[in-house]
KOLNU-439841 format. One record per atom (N, C-alpha, C): residue number from 1; residue in three letters; chain; atom name; x, y, z. Coordinates in pm, whole numbers, plus 50000, padded with zeros to 5 digits. Layout:
! residues N
{pt NUM; ALA; A; CA; {X; Y; Z}}
...
! end
This chain:
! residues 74
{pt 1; UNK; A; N; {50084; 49883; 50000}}
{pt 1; UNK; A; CA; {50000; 50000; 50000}}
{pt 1; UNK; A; C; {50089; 50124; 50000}}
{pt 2; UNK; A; N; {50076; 50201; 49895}}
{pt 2; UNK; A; CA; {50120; 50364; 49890}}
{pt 2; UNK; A; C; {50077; 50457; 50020}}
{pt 3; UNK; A; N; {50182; 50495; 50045}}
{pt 3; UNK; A; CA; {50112; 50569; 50182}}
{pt 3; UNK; A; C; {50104; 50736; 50097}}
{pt 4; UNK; A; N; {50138; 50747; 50030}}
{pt 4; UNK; A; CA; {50178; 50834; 49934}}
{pt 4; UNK; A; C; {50033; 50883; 49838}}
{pt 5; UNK; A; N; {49930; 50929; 49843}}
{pt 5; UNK; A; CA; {49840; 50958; 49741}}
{pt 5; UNK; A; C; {49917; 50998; 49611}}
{pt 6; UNK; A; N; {49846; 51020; 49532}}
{pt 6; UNK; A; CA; {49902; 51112; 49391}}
{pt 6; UNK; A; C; {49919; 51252; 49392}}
{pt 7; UNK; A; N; {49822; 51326; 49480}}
{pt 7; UNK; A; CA; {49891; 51487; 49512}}
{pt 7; UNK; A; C; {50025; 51489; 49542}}
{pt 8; UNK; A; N; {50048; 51369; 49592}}
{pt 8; UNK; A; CA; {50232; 51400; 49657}}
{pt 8; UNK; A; C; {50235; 51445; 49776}}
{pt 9; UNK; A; N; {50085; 51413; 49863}}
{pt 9; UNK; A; CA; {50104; 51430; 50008}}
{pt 9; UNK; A; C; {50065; 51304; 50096}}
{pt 10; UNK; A; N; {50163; 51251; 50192}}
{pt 10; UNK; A; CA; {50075; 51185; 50260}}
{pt 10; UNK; A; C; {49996; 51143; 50324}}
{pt 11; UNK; A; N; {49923; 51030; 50282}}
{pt 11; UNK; A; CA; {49721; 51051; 50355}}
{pt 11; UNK; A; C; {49744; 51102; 50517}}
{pt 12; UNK; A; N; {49877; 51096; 50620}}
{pt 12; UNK; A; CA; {49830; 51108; 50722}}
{pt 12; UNK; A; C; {49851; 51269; 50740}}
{pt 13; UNK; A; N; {49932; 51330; 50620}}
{pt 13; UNK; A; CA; {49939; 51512; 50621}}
{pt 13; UNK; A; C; {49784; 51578; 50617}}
{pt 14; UNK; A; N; {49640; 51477; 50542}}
{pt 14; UNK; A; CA; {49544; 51525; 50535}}
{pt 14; UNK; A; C; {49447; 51480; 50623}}
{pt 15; UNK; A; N; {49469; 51437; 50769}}
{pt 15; UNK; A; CA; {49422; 51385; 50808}}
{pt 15; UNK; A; C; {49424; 51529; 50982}}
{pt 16; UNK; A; N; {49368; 51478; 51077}}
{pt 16; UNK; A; CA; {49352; 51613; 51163}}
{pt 16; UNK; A; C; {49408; 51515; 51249}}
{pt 17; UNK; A; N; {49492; 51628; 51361}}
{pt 17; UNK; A; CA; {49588; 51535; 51463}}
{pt 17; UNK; A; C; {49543; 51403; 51582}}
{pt 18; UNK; A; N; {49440; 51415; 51589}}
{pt 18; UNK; A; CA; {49341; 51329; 51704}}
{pt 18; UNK; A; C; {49291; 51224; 51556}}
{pt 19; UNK; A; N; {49298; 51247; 51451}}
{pt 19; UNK; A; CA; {49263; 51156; 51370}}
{pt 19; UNK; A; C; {49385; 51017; 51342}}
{pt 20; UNK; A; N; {49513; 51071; 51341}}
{pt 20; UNK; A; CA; {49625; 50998; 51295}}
{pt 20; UNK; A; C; {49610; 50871; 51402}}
{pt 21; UNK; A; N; {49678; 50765; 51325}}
{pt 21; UNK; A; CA; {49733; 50640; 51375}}
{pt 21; UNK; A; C; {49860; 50637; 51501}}
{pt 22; UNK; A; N; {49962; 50582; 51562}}
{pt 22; UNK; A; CA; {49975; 50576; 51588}}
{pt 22; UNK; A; C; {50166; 50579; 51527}}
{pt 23; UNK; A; N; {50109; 50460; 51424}}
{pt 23; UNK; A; CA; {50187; 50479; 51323}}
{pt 23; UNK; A; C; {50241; 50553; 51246}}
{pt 24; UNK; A; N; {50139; 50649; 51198}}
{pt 24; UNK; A; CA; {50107; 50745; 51130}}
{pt 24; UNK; A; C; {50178; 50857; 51174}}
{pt 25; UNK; A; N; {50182; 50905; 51309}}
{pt 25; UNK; A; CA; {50216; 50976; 51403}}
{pt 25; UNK; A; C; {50405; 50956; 51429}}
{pt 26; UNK; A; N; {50400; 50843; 51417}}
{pt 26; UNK; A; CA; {50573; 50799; 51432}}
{pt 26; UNK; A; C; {50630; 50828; 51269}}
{pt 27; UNK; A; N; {50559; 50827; 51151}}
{pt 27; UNK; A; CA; {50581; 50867; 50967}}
{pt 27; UNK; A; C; {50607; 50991; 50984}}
{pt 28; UNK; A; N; {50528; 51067; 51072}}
{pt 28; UNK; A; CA; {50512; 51260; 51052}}
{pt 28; UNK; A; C; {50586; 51294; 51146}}
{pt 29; UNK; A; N; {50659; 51194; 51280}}
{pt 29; UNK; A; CA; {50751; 51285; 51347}}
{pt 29; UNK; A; C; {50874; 51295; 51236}}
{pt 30; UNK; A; N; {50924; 51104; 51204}}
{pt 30; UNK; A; CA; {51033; 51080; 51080}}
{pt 30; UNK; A; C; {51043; 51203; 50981}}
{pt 31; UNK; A; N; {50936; 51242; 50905}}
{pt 31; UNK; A; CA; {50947; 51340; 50794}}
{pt 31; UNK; A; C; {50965; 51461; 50826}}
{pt 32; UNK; A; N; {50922; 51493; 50945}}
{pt 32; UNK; A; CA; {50951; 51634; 50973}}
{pt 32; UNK; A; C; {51048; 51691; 51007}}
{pt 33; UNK; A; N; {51136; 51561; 51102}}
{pt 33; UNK; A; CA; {51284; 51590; 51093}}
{pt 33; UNK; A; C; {51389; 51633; 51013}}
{pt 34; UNK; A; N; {51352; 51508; 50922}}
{pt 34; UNK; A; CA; {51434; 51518; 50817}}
{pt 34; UNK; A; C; {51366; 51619; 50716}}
{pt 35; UNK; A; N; {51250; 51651; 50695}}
{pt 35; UNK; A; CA; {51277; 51813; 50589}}
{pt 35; UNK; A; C; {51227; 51936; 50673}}
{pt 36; UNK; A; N; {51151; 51955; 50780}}
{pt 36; UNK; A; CA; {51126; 52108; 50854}}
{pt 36; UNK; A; C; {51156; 52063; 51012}}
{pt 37; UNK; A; N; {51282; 52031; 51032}}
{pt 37; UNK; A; CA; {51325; 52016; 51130}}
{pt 37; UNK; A; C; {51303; 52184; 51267}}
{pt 38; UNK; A; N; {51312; 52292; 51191}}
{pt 38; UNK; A; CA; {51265; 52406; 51248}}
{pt 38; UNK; A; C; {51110; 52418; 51301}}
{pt 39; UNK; A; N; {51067; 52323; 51218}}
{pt 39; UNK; A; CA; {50888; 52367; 51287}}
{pt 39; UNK; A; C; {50909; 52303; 51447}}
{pt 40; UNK; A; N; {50908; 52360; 51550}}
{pt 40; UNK; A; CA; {50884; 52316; 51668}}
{pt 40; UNK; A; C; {50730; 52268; 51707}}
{pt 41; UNK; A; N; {50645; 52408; 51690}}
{pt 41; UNK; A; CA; {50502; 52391; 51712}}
{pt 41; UNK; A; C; {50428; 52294; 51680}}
{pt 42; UNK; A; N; {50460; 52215; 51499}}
{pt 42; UNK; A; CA; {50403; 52101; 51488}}
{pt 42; UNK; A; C; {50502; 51944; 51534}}
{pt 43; UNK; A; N; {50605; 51966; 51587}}
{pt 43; UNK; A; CA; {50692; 51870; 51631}}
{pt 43; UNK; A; C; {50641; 51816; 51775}}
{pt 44; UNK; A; N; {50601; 51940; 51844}}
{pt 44; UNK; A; CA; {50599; 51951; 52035}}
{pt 44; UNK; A; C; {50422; 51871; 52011}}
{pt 45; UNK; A; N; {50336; 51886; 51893}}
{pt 45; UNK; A; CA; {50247; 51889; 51882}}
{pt 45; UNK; A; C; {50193; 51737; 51904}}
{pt 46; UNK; A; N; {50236; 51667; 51730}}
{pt 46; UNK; A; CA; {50259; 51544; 51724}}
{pt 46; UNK; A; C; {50399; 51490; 51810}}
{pt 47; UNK; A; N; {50457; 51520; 51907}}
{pt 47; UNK; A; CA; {50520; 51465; 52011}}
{pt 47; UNK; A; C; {50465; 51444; 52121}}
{pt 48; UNK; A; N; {50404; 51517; 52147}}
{pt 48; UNK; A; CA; {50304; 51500; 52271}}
{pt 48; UNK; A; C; {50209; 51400; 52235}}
{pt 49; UNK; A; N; {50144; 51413; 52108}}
{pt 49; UNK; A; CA; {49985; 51305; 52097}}
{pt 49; UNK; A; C; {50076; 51134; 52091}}
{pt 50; UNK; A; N; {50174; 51168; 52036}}
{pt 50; UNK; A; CA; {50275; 51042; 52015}}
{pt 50; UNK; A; C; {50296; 50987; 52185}}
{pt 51; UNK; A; N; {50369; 51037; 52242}}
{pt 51; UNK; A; CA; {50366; 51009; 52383}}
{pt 51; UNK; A; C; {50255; 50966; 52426}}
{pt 52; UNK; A; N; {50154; 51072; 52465}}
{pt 52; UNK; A; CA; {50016; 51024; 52476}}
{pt 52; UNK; A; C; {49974; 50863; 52508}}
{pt 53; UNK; A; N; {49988; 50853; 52356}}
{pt 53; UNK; A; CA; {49901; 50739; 52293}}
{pt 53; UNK; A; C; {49991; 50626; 52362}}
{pt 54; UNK; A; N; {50117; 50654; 52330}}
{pt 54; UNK; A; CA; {50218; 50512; 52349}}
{pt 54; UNK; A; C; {50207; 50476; 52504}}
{pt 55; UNK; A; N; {50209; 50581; 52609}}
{pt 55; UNK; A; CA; {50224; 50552; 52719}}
{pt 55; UNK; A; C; {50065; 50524; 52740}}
{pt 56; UNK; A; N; {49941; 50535; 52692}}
{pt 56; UNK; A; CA; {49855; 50468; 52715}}
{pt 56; UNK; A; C; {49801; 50309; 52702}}
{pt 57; UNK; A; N; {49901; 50280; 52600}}
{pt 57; UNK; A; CA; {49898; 50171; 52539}}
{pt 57; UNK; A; C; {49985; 50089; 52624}}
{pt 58; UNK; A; N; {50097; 50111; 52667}}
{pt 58; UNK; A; CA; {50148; 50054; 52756}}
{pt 58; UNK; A; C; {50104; 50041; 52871}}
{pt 59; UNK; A; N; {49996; 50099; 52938}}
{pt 59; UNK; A; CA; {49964; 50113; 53083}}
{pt 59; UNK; A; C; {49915; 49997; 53155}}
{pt 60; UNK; A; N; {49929; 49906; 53211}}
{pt 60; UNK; A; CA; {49830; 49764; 53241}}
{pt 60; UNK; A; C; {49702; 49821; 53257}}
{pt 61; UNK; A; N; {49633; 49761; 53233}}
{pt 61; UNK; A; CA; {49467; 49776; 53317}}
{pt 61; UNK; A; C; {49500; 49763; 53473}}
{pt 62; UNK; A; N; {49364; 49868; 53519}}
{pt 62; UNK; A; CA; {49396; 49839; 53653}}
{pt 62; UNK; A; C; {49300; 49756; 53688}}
{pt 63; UNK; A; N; {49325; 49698; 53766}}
{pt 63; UNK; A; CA; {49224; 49545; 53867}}
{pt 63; UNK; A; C; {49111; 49670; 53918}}
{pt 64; UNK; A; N; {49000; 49542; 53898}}
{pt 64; UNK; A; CA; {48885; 49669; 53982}}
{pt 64; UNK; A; C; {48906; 49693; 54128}}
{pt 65; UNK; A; N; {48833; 49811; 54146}}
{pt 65; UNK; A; CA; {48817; 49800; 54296}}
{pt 65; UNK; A; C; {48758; 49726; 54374}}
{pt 66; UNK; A; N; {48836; 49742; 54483}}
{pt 66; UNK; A; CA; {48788; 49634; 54567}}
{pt 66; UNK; A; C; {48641; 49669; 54637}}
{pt 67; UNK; A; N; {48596; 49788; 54640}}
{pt 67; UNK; A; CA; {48493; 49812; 54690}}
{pt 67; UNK; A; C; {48383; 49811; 54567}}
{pt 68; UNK; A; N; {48411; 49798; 54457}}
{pt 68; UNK; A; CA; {48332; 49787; 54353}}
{pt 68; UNK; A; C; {48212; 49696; 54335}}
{pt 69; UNK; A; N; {48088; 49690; 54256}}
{pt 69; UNK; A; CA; {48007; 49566; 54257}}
{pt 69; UNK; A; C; {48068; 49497; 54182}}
{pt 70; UNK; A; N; {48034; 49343; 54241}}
{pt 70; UNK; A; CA; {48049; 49211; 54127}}
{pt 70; UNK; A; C; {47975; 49267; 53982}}
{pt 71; UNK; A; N; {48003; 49216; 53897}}
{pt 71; UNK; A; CA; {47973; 49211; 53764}}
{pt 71; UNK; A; C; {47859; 49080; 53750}}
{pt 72; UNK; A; N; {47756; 49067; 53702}}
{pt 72; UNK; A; CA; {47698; 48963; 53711}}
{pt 72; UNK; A; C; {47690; 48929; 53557}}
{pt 73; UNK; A; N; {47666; 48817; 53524}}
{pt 73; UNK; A; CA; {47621; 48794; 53391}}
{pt 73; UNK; A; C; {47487; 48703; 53403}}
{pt 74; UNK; A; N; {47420; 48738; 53311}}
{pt 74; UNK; A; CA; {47312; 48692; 53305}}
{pt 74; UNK; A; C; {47313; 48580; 53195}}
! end
């Protein structure tokens, strides 16, 4: 799969920041380095949602509480 449309932009440049992948997000930090390494604002931007996401993904679930109700199934 072309990540590349035919405008010559990639689908995740047209996409809005809470929209991107995860993946997507790790493509647009890569490219930005290497050609607008000066943009801070969109670097700190997608660096942060990047963080975000990853350290959420990593987080264990937490065990319920102990004061919580049983769950019943019916």
């Amino acid at each position: 799969m072309n990540p590349w449309p035919r405008d010559g932009h990639p689908r995740w440049a047209l996409k809005p920041l809470y929209g991107l992948t995860t993946g997507e997000l790790a493509e647009a930090l890569e490219y930005l380095e290497k050609h607008h390494p000066d943009d801070e604002v969109l670097g700190r931007a997608l660096a942060g949602e990047f963080a975000r996401r990853t350290a959420a993904e990593s987080r264990p679930a937490r065990p319920p509480a102990k004061h919580a109700r049983p769950a019943y199934e019916s």
